[in-house]
DOTI-215776 format. One record per residue (C-alpha): residue number from 1; residue in three letters; x, y, z. Coordinates in steps of 0.25 Angstrom, whole numbers, padded with zeros to 4 digits. Example, Ala and Ser with C-alpha at 12.3 -4.5 7.8 and 13.67 -1.06 7.14 Angstrom:
+------+------+-------+-------+-------+
! resi ! resn !     x !     y !     z !
+------+------+-------+-------+-------+
!    1 !  ala !  0049 ! -0018 !  0031 !
!    2 !  ser !  0055 ! -0004 !  0029 !
+------+------+-------+-------+-------+
This chain:
+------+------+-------+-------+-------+
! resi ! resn !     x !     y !     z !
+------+------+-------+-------+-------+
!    1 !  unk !  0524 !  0245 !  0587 !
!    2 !  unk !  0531 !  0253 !  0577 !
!    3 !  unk !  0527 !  0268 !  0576 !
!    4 !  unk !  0536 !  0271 !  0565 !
!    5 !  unk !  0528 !  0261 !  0556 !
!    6 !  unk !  0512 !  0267 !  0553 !
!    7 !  unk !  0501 !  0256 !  0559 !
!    8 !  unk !  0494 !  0249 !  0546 !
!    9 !  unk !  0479 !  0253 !  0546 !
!   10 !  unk !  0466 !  0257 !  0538 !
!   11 !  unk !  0470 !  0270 !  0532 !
!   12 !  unk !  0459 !  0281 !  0530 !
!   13 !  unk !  0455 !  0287 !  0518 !
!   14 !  unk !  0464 !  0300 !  0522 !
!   15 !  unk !  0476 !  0290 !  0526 !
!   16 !  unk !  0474 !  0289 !  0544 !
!   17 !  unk !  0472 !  0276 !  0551 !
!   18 !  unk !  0461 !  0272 !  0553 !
!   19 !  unk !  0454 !  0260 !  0559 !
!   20 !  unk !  0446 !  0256 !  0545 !
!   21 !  unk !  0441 !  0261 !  0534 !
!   22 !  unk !  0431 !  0258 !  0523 !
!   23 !  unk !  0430 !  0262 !  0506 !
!   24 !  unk !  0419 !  0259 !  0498 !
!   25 !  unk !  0426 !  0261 !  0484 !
!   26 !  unk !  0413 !  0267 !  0474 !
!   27 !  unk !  0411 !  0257 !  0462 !
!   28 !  unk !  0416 !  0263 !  0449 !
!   29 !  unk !  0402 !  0263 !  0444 !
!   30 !  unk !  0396 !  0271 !  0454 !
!   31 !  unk !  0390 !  0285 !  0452 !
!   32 !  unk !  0392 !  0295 !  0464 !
!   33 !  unk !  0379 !  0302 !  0471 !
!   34 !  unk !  0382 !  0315 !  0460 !
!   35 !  unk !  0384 !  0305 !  0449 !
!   36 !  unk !  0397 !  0305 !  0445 !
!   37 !  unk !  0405 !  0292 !  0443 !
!   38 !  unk !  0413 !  0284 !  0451 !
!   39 !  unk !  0427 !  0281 !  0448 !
!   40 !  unk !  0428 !  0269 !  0456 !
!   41 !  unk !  0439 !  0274 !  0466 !
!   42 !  unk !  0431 !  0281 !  0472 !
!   43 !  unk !  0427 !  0277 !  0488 !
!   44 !  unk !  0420 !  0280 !  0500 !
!   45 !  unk !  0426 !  0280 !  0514 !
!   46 !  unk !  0425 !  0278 !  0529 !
!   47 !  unk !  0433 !  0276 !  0540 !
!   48 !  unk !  0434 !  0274 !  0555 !
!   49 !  unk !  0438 !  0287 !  0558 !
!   50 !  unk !  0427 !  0294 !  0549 !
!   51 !  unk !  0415 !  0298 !  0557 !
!   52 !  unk !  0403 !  0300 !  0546 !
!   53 !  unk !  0399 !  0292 !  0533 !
!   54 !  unk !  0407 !  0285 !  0522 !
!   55 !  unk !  0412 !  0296 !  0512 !
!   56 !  unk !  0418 !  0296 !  0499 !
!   57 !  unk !  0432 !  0297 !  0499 !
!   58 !  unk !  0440 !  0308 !  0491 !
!   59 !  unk !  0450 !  0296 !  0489 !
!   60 !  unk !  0450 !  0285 !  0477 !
!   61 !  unk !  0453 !  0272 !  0480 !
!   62 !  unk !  0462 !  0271 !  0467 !
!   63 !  unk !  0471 !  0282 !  0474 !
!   64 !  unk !  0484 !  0275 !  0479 !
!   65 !  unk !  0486 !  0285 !  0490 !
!   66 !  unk !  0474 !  0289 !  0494 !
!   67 !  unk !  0462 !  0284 !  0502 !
!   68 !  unk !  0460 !  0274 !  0513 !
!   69 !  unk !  0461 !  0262 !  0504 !
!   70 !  unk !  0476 !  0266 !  0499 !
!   71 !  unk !  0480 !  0273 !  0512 !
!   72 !  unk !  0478 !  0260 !  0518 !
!   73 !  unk !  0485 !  0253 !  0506 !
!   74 !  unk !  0497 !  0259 !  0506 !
!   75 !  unk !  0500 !  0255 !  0520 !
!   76 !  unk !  0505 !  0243 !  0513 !
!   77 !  unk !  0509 !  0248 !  0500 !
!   78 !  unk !  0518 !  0258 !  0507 !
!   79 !  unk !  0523 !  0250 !  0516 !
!   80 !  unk !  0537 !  0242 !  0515 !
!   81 !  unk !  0536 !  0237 !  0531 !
!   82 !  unk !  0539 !  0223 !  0533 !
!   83 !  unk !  0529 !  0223 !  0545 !
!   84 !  unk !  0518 !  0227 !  0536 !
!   85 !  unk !  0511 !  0212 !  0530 !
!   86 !  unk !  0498 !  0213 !  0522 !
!   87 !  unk !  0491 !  0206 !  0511 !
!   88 !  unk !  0481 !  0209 !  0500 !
!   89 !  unk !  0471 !  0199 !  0496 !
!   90 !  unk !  0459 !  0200 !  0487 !
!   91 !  unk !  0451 !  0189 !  0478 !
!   92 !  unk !  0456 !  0197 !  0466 !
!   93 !  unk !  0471 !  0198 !  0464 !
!   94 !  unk !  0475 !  0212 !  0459 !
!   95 !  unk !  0489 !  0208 !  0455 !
!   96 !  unk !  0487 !  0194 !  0448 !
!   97 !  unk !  0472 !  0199 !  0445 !
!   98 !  unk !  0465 !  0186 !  0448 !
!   99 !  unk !  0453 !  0182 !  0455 !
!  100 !  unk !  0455 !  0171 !  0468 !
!  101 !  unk !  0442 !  0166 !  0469 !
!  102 !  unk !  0447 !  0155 !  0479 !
!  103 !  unk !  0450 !  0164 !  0490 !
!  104 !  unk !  0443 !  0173 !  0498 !
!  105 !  unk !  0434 !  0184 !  0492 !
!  106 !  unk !  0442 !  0196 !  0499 !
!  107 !  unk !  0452 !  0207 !  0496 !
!  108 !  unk !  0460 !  0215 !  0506 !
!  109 !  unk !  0474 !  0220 !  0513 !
!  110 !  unk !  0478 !  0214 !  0527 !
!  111 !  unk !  0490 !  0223 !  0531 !
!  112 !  unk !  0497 !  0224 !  0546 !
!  113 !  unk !  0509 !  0228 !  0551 !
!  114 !  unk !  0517 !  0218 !  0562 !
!  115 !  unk !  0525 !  0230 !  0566 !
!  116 !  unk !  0514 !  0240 !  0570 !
!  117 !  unk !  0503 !  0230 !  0573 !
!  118 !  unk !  0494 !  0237 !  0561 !
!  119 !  unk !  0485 !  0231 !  0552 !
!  120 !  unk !  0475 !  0234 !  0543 !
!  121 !  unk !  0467 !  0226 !  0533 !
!  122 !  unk !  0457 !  0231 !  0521 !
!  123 !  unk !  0447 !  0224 !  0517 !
!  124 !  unk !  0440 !  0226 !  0501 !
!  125 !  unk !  0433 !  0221 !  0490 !
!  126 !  unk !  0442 !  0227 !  0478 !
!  127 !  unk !  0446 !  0218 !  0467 !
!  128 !  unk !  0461 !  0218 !  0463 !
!  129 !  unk !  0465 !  0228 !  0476 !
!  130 !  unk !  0474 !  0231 !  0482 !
!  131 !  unk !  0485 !  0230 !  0471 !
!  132 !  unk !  0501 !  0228 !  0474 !
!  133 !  unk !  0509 !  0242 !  0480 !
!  134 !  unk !  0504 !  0252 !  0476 !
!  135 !  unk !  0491 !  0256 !  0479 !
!  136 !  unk !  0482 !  0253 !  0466 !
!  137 !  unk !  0466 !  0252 !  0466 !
!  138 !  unk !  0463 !  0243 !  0454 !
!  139 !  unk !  0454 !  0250 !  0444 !
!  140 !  unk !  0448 !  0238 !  0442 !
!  141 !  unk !  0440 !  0239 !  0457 !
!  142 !  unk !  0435 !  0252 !  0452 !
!  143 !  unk !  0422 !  0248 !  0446 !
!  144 !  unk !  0417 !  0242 !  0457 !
!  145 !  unk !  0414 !  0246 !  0471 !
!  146 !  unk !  0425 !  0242 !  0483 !
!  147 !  unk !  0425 !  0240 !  0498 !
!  148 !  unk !  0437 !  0243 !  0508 !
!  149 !  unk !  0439 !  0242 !  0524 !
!  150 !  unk !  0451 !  0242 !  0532 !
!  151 !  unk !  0452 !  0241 !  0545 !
!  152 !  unk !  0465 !  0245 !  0555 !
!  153 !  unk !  0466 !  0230 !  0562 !
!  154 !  unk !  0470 !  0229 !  0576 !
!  155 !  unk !  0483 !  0222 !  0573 !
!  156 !  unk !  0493 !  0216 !  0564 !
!  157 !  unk !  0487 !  0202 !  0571 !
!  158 !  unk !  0473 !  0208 !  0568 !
!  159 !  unk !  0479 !  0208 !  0553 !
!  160 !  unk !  0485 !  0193 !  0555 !
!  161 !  unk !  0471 !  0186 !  0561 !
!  162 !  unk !  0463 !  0194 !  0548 !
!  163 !  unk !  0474 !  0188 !  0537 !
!  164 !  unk !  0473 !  0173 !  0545 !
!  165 !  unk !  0459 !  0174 !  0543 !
!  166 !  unk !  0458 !  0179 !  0530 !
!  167 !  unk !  0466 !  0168 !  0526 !
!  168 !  unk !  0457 !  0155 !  0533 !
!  169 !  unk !  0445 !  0162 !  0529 !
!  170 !  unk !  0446 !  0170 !  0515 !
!  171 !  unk !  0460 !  0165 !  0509 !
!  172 !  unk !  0461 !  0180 !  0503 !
!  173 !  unk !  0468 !  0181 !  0490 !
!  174 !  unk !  0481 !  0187 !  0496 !
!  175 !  unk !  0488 !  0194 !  0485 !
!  176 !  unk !  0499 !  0203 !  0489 !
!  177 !  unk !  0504 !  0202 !  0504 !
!  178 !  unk !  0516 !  0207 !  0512 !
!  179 !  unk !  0525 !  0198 !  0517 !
!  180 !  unk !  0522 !  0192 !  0531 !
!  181 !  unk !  0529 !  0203 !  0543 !
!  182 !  unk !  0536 !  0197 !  0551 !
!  183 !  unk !  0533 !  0204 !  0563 !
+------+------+-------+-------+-------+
């Protein structure tokens, strides 16, 4: 394995590995228990390594550099090695901006490294997300309520067996992708 190069993982809210992570990104409409209006980037947060309830996160989701979802994110925005492959998919294309009804009902990032033997893979239900480099929540999510997970896999093979599945199974809408490491 190569030391020099960081392992790909779920990234916490506060930028350390962890082993997963979950958001629950408030709906735009929503009105806070001391009655203030929601934004809509607003989220709530937990973590493997957290040892008490979901909380909500000082973060926003729309930041592009900080918070689990973007520190997880810019693993690949920010990163130019040729060992790194990964994939965005999701029903609804955030570059062309249309809807693929024929393929599966999914949205998400599979990234690994073939160096390091890292993966991680994020799984979510916001429309038009994630974007092309760089980091961009879409203000068009904003109104409605999103989920996020990620989870650290095992391996970069951990990361190949999910994407062979995905692909009998769901046919994702892959929209942006890496080119294929050779490693």
């Amino acid at each position: 394995m190569n030391t020099s190069t960081p392992l790909l993982s779920a990234m916490s809210d506060s930028g350390s590995v962890v082993d997963w992570w979950f958001v629950y990104k408030v709906a735009g409409k929503a009105i806070s228990a001391d009655g203030t209006d929601a934004k809509g980037d607003e989220y709530v947060y937990f973590d493997a390594a957290q040892n008490g309830q979901i909380a909500l996160s000082p973060h926003r989701i729309s930041s592009p550099t900080d918070g689990a979802v973007a520190n997880t994110l810019n693993q690949i925005y920010n990163n130019k090695d040729p060992n790194v492959g990964w994939f965005f998919y999701n029903d609804e294309n955030p570059i062309s901006g249309k809807t693929n009804g024929s393929r599966g009902h999914t949205k998400g990032v599979l990234c690994f490294n073939t160096v390091t033997n890292s993966a991680f893979w994020l799984i979510q239900s916001s429309p038009k997300f994630p974007s092309k480099a760089p980091y961009n929540y879409p203000t068009t999510a904003m109104g409605n309520a999103q989920t996020f997970l990620c989870i650290t896999l095992k391996d970069a093979d951990t990361a190949r067996a999910i994407a062979q599945q995905m692909f009998v199974a769901q046919q994702p809408n892959v929209y942006l992708a890496s080119k294929v490491p050779l490693g």
